[in-house]
C-alpha positions in Angstrom: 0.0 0.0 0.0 2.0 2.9 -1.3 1.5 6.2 1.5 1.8 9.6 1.0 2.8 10.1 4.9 3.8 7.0 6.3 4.2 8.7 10.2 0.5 9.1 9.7 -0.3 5.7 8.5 1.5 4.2 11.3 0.0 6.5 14.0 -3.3 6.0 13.0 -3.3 1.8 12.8 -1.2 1.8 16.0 -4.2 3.6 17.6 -6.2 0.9 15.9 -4.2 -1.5 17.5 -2.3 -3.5 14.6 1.1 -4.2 14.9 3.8 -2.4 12.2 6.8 -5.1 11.5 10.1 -3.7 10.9 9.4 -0.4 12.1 12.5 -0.1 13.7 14.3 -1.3 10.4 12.4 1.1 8.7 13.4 4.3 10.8 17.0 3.2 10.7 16.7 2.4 7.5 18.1 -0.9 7.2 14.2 -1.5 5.7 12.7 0.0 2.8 9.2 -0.8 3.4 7.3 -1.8 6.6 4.4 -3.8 6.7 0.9 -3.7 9.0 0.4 -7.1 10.6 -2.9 -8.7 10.6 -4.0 -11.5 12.3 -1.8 -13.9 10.2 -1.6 -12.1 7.1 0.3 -8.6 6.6 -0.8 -5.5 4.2 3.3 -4.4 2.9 3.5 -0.6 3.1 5.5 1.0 0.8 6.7 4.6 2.5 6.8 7.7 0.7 9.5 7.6 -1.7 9.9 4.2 -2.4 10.4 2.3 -5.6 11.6 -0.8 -5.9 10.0 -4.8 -6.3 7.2 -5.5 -8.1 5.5 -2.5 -7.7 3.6 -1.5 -10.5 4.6 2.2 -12.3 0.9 3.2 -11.4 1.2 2.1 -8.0 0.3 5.4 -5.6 -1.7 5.8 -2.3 -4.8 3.9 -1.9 -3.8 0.7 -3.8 -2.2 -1.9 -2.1 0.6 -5.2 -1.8 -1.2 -7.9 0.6 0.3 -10.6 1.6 -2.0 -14.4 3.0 -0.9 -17.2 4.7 -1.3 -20.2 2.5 -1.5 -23.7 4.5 -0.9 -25.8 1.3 2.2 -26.1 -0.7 3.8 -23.9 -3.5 2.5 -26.6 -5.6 -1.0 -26.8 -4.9 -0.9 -22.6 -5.0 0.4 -22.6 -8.0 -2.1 -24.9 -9.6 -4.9 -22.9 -7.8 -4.0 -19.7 -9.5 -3.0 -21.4 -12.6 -6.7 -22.5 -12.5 -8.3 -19.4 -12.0 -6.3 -17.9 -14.6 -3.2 -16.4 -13.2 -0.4 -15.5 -14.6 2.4 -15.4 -12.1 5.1 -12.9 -12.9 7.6 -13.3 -10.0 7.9 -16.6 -8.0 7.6 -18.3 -6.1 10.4 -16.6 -4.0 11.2 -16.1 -0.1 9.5 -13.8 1.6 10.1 -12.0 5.1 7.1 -12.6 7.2 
């Protein structure tokens, strides 16, 4: 989720309650993108300035990169989205979270 004013996107979901992972990382920047956590799954934020990844050249505030926790195997994900017509640009790769 690209942000215009990422102290402000953190403040306010902090007062939600949600967890920000590598916020510390961020703000030394030895990160350069944080992400919100929720229940099991995460919504990536990518801070003011950013570019970088597979974010897309139209990419600005009030889109989004969410990440879900997937029980099965890359396999059976792949097949899934294969099914559903997915074409699958990068990956399967690691992933921090």
């Amino acid at each position: 989720m690209p942000t215009a004013n990422a102290e402000r996107l953190i403040a306010f979901y902090k007062r939600l309650g949600f967890s920000i992972n590598d916020e510390e990382e961020w703000r030394a920047g030895n990160a350069n993108i944080f992400s919100i956590q929720v229940g099991d799954s995460k919504i990536n934020v990518h801070p003011e300035g950013y570019v970088g990844g597979l974010r897309g050249p139209s990419a600005v505030p009030g889109c989004a990169d969410i990440c879900f926790v997937w029980d099965g195997t890359v396999e059976e994900c792949q097949e899934w989205l294969a099914a559903a017509g997915v074409e699958v640009i990068l990956g399967p790769a690691p992933r921090k979270g």
